[in-house]
N, CA, C and O of each residue as an XYZ file, in Angstrom:
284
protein
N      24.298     10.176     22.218
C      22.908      9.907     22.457
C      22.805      8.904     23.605
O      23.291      7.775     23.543
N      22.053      9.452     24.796
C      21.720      8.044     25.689
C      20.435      7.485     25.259
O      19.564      8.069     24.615
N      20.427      6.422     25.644
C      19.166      5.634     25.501
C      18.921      5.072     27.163
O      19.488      5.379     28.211
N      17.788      4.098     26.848
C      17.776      3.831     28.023
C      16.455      2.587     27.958
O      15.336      2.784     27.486
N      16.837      1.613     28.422
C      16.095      0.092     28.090
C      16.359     -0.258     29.452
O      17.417     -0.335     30.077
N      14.819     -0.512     29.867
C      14.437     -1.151     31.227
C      15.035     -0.960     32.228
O      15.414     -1.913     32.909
N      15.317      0.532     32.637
C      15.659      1.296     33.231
C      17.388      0.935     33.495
O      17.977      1.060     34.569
N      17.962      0.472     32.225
C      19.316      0.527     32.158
C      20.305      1.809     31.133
O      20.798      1.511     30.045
N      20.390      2.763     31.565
C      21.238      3.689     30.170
C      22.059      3.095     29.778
O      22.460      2.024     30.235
N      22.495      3.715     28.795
C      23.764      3.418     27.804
C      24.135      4.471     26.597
O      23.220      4.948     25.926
N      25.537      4.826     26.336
C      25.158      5.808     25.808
C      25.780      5.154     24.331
O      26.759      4.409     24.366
N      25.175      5.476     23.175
C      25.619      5.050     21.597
C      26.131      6.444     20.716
O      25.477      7.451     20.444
N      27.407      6.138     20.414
C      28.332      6.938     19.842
C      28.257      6.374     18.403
O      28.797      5.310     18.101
N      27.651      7.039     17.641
C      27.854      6.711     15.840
C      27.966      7.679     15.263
O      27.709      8.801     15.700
N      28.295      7.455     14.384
C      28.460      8.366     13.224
C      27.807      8.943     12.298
O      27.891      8.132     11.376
N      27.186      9.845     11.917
C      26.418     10.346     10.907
C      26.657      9.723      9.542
O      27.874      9.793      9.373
N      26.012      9.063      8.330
C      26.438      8.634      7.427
C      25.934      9.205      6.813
O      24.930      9.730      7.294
N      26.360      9.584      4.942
C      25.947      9.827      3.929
C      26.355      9.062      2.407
O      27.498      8.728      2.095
N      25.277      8.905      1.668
C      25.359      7.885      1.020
C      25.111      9.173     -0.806
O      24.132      9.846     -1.127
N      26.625      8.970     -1.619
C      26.403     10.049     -2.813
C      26.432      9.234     -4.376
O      27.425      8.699     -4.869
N      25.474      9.288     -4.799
C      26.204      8.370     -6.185
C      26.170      9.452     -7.203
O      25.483     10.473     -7.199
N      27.054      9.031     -8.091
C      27.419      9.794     -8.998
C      27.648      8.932    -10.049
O      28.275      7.898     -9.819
N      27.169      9.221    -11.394
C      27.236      8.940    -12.927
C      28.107      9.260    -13.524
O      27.665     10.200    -14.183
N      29.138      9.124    -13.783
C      30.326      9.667    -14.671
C      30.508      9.330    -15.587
O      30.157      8.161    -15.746
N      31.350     10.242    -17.204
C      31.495      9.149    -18.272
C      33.504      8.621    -17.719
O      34.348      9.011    -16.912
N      33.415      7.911    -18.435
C      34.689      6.825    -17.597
C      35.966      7.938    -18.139
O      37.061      7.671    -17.644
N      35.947      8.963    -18.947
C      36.832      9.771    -18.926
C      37.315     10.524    -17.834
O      38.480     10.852    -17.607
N      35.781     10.880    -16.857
C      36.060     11.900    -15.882
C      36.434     11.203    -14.577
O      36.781     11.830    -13.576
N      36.348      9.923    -14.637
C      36.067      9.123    -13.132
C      37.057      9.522    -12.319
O      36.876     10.185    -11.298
N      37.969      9.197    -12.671
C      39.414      9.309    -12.609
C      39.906     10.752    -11.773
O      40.645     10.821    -10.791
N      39.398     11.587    -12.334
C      39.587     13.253    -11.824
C      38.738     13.101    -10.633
O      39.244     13.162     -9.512
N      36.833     12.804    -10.893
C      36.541     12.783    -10.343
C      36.598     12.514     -8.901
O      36.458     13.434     -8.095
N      36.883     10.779     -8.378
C      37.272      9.995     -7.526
C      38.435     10.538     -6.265
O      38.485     10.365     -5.047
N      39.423     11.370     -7.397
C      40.514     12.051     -6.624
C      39.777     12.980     -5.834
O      39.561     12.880     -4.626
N      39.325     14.088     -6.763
C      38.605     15.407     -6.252
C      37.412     14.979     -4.479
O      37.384     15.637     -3.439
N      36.819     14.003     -4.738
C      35.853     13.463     -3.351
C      36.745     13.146     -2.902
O      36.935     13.840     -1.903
N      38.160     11.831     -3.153
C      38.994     11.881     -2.017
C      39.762     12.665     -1.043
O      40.076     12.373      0.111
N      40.038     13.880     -1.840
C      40.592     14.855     -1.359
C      39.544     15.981     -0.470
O      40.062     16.686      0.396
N      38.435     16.059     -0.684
C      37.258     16.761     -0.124
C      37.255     15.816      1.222
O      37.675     16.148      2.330
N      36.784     14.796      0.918
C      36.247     13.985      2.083
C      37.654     13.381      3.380
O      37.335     12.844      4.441
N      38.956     13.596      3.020
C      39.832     12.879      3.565
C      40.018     13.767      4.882
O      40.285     14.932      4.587
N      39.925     13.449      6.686
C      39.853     14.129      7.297
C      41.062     13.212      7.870
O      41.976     13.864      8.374
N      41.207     11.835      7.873
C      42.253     10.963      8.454
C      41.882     10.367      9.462
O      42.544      9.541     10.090
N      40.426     10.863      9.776
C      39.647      9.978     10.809
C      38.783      8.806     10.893
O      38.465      8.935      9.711
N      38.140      7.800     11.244
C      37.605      6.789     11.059
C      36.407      7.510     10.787
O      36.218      8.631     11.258
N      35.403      6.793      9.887
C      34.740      7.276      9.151
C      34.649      7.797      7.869
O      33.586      8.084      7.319
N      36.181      7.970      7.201
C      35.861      8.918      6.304
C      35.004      8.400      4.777
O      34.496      9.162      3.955
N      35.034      7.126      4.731
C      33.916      6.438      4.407
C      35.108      5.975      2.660
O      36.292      6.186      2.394
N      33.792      5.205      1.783
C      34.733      4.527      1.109
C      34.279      5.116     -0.293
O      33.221      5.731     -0.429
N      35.235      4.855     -1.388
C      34.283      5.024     -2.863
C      34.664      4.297     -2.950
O      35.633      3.862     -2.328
N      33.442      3.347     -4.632
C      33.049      2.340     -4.780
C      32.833      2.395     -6.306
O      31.640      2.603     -6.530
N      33.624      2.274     -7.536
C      33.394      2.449     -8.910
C      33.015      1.562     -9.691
O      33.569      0.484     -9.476
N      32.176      1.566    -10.653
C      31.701      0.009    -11.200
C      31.166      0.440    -12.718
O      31.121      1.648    -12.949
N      30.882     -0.209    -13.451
C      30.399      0.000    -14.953
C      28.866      0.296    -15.026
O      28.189     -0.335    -14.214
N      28.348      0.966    -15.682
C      27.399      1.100    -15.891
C      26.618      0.954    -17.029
O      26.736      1.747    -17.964
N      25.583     -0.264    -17.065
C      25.534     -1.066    -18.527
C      24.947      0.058    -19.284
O      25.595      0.470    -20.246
N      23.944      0.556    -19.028
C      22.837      1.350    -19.582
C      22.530      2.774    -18.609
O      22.951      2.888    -17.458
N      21.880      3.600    -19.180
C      20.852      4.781    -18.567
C      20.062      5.469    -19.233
O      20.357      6.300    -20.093
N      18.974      5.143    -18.851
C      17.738      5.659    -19.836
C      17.118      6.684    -19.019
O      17.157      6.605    -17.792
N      16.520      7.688    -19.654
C      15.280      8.731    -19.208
C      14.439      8.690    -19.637
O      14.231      8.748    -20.849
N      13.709      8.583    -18.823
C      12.322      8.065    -18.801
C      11.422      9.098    -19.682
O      10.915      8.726    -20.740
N      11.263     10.363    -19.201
C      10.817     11.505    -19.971
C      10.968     11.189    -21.170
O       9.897     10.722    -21.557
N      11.918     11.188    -22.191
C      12.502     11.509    -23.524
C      12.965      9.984    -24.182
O      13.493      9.929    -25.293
N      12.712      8.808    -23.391
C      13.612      7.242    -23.578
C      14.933      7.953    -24.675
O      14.945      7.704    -25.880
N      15.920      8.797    -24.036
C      17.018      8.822    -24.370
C      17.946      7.699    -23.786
O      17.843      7.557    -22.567
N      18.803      6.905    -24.408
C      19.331      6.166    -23.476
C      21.193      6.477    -23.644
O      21.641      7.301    -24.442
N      21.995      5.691    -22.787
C      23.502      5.830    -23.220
C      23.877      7.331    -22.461
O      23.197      7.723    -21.512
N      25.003      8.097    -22.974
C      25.715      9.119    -22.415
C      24.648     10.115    -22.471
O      24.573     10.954    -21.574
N      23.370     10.097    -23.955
C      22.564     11.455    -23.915
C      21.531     11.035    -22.537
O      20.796     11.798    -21.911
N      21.662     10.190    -22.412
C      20.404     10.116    -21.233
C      20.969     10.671    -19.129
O      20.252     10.769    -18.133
N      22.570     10.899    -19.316
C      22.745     11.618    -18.069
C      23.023     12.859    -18.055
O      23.166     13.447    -16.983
């Protein structure tokens, strides 16, 4: 992409980003995590990071199911 500010160009090279979250129960993470690493791994800069963490609660709103029935 060039741009061009006060009649100076320049051209900006970035990267397209995408941002995926995913809910897992902590049985599947594991499979999971591999399976995107292996999809997403091209060996090039960019290939971006995963990021796993606990999840206290999840409720639906529709039905106030909460816990594993609520994903």
């Amino acid at each position: 992409m060039v741009n061009q500010v006060r009649c100076i160009s320049h051209t900006v090279n970035l990267l397209g980003k995408t941002k995926v979250e995913v809910v897992v129960k902590d049985g599947d993470a594991e499979r999971i995590v591999k399976a995107i690493r292996d999809v997403a791994l091209t060996g090039q800069a960019g290939d971006g990071n995963i990021f796993v963490h606990d999840m206290v609660d999840a409720i639906r709103i529709r039905t106030s199911e909460s816990g594993v029935a609520a994903i």
